[in-house]
Each structure stands twice: as C-alpha cells, then as structure tokens.
Backbone as CSV, one residue per row, in Angstrom:
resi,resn,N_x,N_y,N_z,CA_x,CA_y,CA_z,C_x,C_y,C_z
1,UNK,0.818,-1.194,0.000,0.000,0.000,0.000,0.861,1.257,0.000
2,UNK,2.180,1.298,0.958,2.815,2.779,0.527,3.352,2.439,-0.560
3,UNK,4.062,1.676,-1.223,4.394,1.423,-2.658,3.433,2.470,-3.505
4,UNK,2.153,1.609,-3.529,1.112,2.201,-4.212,0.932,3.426,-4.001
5,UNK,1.067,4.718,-2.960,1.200,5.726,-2.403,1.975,6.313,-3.557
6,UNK,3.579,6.037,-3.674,4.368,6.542,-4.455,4.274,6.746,-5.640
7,UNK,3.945,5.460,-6.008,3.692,5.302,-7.808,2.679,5.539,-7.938
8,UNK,1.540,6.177,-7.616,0.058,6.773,-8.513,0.705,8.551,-8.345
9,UNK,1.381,9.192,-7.441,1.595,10.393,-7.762,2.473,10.716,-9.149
10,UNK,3.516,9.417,-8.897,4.794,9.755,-10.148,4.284,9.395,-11.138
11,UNK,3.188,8.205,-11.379,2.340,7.997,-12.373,1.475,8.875,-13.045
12,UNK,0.905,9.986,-12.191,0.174,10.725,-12.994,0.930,12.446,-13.235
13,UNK,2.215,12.200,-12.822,2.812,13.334,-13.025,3.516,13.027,-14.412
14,UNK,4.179,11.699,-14.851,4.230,11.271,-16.005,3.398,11.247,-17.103
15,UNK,2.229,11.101,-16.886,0.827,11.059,-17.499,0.774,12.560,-18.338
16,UNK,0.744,13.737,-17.046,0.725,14.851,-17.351,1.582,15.449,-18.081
17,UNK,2.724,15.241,-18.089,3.772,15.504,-18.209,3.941,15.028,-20.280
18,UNK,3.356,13.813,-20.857,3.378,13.082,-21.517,2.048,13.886,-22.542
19,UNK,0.985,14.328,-21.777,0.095,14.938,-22.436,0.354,16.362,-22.787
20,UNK,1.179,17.345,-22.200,1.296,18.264,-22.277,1.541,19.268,-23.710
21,UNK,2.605,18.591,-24.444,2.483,19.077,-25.598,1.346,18.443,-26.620
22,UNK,0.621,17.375,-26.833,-0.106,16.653,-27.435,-1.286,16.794,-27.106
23,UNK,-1.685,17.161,-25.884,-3.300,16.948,-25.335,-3.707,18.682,-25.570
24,UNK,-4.953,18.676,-26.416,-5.519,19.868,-26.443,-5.550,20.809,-25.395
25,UNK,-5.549,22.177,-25.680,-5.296,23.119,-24.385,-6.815,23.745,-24.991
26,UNK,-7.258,24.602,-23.659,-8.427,24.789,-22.962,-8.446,26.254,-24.154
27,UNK,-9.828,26.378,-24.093,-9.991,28.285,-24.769,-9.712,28.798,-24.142
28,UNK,-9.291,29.858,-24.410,-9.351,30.953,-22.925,-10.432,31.914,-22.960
29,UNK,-10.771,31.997,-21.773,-11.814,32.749,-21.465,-11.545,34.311,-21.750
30,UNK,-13.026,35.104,-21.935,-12.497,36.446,-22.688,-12.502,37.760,-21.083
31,UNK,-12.953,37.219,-19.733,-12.474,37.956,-18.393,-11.157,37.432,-18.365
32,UNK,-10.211,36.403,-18.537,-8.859,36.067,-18.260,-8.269,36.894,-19.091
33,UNK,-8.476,36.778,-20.298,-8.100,37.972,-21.684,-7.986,39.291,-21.524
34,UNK,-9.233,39.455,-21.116,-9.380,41.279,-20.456,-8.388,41.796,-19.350
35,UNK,-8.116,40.843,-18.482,-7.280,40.936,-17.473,-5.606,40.784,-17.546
36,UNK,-5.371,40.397,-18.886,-4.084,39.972,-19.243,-3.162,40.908,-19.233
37,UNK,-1.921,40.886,-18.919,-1.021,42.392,-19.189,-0.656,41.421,-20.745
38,UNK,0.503,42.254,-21.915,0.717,42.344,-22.428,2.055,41.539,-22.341
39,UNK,2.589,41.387,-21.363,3.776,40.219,-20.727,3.331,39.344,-20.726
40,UNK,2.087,39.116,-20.111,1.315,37.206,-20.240,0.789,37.303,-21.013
41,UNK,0.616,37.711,-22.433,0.132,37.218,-23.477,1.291,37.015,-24.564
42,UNK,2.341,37.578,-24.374,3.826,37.185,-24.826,4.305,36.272,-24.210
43,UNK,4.279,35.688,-22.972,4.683,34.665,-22.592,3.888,33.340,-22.834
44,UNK,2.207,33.415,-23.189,2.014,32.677,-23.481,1.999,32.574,-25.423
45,UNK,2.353,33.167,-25.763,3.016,33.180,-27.223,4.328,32.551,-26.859
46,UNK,5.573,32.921,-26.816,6.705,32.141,-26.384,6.520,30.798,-26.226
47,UNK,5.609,30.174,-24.913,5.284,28.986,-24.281,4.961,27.939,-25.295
48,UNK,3.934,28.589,-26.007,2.764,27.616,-26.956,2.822,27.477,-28.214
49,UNK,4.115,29.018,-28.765,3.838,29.159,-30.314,2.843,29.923,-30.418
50,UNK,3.095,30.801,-31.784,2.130,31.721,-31.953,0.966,31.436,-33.002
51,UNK,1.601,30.023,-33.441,-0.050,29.953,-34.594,-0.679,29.017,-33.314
52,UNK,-0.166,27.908,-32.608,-1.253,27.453,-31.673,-2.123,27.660,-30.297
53,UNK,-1.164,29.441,-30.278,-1.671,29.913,-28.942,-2.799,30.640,-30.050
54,UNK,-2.664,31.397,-30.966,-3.774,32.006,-31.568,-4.948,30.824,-31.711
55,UNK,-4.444,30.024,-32.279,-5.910,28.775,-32.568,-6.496,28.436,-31.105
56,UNK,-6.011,28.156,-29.858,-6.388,28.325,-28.714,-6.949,29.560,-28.256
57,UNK,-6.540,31.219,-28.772,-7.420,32.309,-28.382,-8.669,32.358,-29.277
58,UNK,-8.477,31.794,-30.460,-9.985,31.650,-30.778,-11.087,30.462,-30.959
59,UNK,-10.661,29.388,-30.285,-11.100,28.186,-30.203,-12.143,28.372,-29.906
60,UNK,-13.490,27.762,-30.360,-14.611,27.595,-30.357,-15.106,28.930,-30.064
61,UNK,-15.112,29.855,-30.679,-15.812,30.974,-31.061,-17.479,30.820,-30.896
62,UNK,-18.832,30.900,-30.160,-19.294,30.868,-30.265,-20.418,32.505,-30.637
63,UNK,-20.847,32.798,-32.215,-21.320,33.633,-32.488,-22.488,34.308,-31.338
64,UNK,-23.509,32.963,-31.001,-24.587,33.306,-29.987,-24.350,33.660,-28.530
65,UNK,-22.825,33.724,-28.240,-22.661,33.864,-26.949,-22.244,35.223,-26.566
66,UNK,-22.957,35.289,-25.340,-22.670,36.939,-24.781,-21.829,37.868,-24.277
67,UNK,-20.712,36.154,-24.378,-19.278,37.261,-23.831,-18.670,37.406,-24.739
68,UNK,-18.045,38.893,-24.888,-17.181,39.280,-26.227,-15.868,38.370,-27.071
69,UNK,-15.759,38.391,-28.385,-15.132,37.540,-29.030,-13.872,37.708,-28.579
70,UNK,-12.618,36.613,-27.887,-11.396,37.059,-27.703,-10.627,37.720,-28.329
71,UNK,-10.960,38.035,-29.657,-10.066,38.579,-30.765,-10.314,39.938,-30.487
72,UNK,-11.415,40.770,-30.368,-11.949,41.605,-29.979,-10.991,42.383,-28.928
73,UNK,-10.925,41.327,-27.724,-10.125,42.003,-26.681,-9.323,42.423,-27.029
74,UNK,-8.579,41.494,-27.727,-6.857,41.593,-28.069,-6.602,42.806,-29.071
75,UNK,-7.774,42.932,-30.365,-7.756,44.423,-30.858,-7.965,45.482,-29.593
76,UNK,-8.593,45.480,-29.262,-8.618,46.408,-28.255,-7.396,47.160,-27.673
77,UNK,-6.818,45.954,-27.118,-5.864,45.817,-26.578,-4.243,46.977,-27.557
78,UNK,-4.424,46.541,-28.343,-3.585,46.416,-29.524,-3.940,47.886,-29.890
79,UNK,-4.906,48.256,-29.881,-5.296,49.601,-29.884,-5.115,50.665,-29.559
80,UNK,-4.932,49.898,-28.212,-4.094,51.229,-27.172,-2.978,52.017,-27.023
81,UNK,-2.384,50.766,-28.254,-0.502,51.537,-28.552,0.636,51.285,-27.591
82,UNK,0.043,50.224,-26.643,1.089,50.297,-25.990,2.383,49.428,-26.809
83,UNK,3.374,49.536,-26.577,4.923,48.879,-27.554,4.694,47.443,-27.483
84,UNK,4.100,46.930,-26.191,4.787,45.019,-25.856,3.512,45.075,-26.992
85,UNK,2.144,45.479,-26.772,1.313,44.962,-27.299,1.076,44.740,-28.904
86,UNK,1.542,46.254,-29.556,1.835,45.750,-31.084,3.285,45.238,-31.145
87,UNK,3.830,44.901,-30.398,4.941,43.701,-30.721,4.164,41.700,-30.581
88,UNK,3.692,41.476,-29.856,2.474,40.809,-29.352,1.668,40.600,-30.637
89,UNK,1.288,42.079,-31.141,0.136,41.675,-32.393,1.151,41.201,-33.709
90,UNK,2.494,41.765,-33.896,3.583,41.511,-35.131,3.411,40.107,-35.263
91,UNK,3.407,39.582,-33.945,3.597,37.560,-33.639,2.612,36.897,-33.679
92,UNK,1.856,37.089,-33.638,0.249,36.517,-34.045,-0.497,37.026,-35.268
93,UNK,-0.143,37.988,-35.844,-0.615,38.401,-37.136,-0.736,36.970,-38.165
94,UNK,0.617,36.966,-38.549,0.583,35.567,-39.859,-0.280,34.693,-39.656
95,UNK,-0.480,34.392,-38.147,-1.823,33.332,-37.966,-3.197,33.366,-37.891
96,UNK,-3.465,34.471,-38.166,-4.428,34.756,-37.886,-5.620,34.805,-39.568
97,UNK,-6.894,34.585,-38.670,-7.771,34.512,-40.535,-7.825,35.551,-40.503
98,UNK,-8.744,35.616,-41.508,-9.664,37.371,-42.689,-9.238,37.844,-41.490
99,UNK,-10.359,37.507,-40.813,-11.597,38.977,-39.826,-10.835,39.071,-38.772
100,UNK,-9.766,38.682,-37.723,-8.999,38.730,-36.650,-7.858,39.633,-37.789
101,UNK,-6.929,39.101,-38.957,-6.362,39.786,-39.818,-6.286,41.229,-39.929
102,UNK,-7.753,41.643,-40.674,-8.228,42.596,-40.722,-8.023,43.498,-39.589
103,UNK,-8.902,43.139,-38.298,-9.172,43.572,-37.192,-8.062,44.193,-36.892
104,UNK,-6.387,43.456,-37.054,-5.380,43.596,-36.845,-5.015,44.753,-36.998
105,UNK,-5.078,45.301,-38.394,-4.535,46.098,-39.334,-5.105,47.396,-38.990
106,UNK,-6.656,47.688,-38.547,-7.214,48.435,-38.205,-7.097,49.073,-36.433
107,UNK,-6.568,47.990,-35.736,-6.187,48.459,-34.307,-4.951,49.318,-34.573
108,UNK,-4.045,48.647,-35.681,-2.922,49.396,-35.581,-2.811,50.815,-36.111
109,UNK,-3.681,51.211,-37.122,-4.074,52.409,-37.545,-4.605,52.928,-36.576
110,UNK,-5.483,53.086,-35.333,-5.922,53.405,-34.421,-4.629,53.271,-33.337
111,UNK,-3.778,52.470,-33.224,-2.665,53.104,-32.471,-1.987,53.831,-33.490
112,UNK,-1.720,54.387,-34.457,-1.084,54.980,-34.786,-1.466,56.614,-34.161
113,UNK,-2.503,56.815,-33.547,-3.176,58.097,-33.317,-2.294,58.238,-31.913
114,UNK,-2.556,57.357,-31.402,-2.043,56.909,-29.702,-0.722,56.898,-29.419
115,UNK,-0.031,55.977,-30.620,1.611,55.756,-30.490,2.056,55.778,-31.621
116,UNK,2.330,56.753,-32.502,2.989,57.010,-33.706,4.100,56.669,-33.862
117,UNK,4.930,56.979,-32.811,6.366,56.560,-32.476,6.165,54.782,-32.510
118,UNK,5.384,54.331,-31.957,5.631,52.704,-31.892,5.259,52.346,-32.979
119,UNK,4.453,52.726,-33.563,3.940,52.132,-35.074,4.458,52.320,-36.166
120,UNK,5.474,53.229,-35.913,6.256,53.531,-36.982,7.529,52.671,-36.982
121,UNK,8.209,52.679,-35.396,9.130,52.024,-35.459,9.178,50.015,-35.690
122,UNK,7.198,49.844,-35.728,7.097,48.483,-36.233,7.201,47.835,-37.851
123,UNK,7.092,49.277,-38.711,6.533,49.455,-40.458,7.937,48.526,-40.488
124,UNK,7.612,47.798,-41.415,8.919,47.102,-42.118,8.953,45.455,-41.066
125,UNK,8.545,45.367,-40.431,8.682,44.181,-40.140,8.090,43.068,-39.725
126,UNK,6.314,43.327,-40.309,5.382,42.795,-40.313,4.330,43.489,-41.588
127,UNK,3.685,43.060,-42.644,2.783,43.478,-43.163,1.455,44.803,-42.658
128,UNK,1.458,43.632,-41.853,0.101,44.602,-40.854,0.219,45.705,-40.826
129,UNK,1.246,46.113,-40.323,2.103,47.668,-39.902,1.879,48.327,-40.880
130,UNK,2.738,47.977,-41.960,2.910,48.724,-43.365,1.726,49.075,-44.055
131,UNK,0.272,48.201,-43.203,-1.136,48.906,-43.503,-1.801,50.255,-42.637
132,UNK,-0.693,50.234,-41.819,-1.381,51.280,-40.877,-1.610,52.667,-41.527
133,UNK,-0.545,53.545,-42.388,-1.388,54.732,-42.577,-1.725,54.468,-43.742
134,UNK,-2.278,53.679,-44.673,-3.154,53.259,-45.976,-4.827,53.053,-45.256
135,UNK,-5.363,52.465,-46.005,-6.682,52.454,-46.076,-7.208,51.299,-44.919
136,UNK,-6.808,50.654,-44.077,-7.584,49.238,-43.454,-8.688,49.183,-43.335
137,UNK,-9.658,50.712,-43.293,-11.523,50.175,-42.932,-11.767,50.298,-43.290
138,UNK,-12.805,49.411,-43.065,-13.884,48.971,-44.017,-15.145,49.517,-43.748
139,UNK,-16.156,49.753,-44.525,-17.101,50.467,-44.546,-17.386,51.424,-42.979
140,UNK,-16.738,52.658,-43.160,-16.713,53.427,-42.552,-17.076,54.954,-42.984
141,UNK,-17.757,55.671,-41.851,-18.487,56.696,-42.586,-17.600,58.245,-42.898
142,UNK,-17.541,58.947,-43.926,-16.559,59.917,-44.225,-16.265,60.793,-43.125
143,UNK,-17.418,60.928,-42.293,-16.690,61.422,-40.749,-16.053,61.052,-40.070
144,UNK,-15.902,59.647,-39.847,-14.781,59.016,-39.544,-13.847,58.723,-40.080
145,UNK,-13.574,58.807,-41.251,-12.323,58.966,-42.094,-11.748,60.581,-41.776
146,UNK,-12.553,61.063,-42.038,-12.060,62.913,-41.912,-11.129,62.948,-40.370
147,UNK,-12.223,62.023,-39.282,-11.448,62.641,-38.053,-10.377,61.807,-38.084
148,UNK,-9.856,60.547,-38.396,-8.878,59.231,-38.256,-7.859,60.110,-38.953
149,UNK,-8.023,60.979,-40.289,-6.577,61.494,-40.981,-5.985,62.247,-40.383
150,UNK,-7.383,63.187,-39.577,-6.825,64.529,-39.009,-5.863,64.151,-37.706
151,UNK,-6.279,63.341,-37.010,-5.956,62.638,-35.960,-4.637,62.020,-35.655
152,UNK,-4.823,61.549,-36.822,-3.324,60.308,-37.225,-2.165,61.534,-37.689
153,UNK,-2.323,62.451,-38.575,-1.655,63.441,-39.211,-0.938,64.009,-37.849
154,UNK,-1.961,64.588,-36.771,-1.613,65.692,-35.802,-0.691,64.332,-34.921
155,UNK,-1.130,63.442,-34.827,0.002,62.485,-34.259,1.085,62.379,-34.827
156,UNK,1.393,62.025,-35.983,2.932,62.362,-36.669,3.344,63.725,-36.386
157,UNK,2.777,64.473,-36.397,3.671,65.830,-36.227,4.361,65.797,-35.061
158,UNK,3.650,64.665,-33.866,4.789,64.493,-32.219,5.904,63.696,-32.680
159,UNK,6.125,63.337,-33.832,7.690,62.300,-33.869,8.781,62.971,-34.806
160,UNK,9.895,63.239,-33.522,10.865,64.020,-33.996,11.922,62.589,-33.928
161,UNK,12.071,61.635,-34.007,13.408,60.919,-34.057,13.750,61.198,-35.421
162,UNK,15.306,61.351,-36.123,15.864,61.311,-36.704,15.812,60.043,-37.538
163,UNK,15.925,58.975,-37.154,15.886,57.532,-37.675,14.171,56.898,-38.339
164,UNK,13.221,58.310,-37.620,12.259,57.639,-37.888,11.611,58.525,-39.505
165,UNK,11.933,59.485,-40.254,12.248,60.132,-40.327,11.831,60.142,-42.034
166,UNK,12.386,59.085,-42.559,11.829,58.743,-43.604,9.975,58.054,-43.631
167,UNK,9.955,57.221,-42.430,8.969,56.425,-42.186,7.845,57.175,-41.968
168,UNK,8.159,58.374,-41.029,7.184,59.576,-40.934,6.096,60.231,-42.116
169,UNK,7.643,60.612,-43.215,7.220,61.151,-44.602,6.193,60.267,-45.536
170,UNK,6.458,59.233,-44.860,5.747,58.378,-46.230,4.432,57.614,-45.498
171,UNK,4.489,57.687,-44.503,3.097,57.663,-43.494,2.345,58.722,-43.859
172,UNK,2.631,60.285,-43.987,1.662,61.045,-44.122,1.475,61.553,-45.424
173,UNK,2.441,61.048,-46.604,1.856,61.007,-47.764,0.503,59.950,-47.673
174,UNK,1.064,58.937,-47.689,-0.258,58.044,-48.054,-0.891,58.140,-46.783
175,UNK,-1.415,58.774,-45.784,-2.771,59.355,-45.372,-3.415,60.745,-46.070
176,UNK,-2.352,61.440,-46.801,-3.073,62.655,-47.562,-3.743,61.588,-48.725
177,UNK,-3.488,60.351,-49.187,-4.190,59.863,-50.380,-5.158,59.097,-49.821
178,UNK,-5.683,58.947,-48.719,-6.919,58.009,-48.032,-7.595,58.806,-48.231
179,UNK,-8.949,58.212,-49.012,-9.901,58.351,-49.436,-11.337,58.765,-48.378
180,UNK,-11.739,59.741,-47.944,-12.747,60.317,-47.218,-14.108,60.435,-47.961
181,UNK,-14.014,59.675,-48.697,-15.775,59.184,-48.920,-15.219,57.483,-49.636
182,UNK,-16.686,57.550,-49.284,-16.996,55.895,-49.262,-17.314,55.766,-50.564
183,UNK,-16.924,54.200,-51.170,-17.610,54.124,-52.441,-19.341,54.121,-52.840
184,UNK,-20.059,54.134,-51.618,-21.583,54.535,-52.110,-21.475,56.079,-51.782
185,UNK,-20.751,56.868,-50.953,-21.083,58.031,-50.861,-20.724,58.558,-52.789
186,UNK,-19.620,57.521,-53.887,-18.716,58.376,-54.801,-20.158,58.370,-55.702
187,UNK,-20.960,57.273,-55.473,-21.702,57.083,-56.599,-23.738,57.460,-56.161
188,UNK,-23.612,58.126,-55.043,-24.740,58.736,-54.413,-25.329,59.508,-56.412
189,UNK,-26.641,59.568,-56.363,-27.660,60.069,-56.999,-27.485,61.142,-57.020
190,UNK,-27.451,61.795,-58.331,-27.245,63.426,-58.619,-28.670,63.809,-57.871
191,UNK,-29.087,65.215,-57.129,-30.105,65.512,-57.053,-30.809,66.955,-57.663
192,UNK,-30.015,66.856,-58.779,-30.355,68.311,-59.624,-31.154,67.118,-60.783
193,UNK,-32.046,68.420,-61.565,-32.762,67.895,-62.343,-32.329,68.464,-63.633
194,UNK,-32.685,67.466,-64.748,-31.762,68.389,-65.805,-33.247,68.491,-66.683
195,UNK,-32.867,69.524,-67.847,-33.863,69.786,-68.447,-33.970,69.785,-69.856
C-alpha cells in the first residue's frame, strides 16, 4: 500500500507531463483575456507558439454567446498603442484569418493616433504595420475617415526621431491619399434635375 502511495503520484505526473504538448489546451476565457497584461500574453506566445496559442485564443468561437469575441479584446488591446502589445500583435498576425487579420490592421491604424512613435518604429517588419497609414476600414463613414486622418496626421507631427524620419514622410503622404468618402457616398444620386 505505501508502494502504491508513491507510484500513482509519479504515475500521474508522467501522465501529465506526456500529455502536455499533445493533449488539447483549454480556450481561454475572454475575463482572463481582459485581465491579461501584455507580458502574459507574450509569454504565453513564447510557451505555446504563436499559430497554436492564436488557434487556442480563438477556439470555439461561439457567435450566440454573450461574452465578447477574444479577438476583440486583443484588438482592443492592440489599440491602445502600448509597444509590448503591437509587438504581441507583429507575432500573431501571420496566424491569424480574414476577420482577426483585418481587425489587426485596423487596431494598428488606431494606435497609430495613440503611439505614432511605436507604429512607426514596427513598419517594415510585419505586413500589418505597413497597412497602418493606408486604407484598413472597411465600410466606414466619411466622418470618420475625416477625423482618423486629421488625428493620425496631428500624431505624426509628435515624432521628432531622426531615424524615424523617412517612415514619418511616407506615413503622411499616403494618409493625404486616403480616401474620405466611401464608395456609395462616390456614386450617391445626382439631385439636380436636368432639363
């Protein structure tokens, strides 16, 4: 019987131990998500890999359910501009589908308002980035395009690094070429009458 004592603990620590990389890992919940710093969501990138920690942040997605989509958070998140976090989004980007993709591209244009300096110093070494001052949204209304240029523009004017410098210039060219009407606003109904 103490025999047996010994060997069912080391037995199922082997067990565990044996399942760990192979045995499916849990979703994560979107209050654990919300609560995450930007260090434990890089560490669990590091830990797991970044295409199977992403397939684990969006594992079983349920449309009908009332707590917000994890991807969601993580734009959010990503939004805010802080540095770990669009470093965080650089590493999970490639894995990610369309609509988390997308989502991507558009948080980072929205940190670009927040952290110009970080988003600039990310352009070049992820795709995503290099979408930030181009076009990423999608059906959005010309008032919100008007305020996002003005916004994003008056944010570049805070980045004086030297190195950043070129990256600056060519960020706010191509936001002077983003388009502030929508393609139904280009093709709206004349309302003059002709005669």
């Amino acid at each position: 019987m103490t025999l047996l004592r010994f060997l069912t603990p080391a037995a199922l620590l082997t067990l565990l131990a044996a399942c760990v990389p192979a045995c499916p890992a849990q979703s994560m919940s979107s209050s654990e998500l919300r609560n995450m710093t930007a260090a434990d969501f890089q560490r669990h990138i590091d830990e797991e890999g970044g295409q199977q920690f992403v397939g684990r942040l969006i594992k079983d997605i349920d449309p009908h359910s009332p707590e917000e989509p994890n991807y969601d958070i993580v734009l959010e998140h990503v939004a805010e501009g802080n540095n770990d976090w669009l470093r965080a989004a650089a590493e999970i980007a490639p894995y990610t589908d369309a609509t988390f993709s997308q989502g991507i591209r558009v948080a980072i244009a929205d940190a670009l308002v927040v952290n110009p300096t970080g988003v600039l110093k990310m352009m070049g070494t992820e795709e995503h980035f290099d979408e930030a001052c181009g076009y990423p949204f999608v059906r959005q209304t010309e008032t919100y395009m008007l305020q996002h240029k003005r916004e994003a523009l008056a944010a570049l004017n805070h980045v004086h690094q030297p190195a950043l410098a070129g990256k600056k210039e060519n960020c706010r060219k191509r936001l002077m070429d983003v388009p502030t009407t929508t393609a139904s606003d280009a093709v709206r109904p004349s309302t003059e009458t002709r005669n």
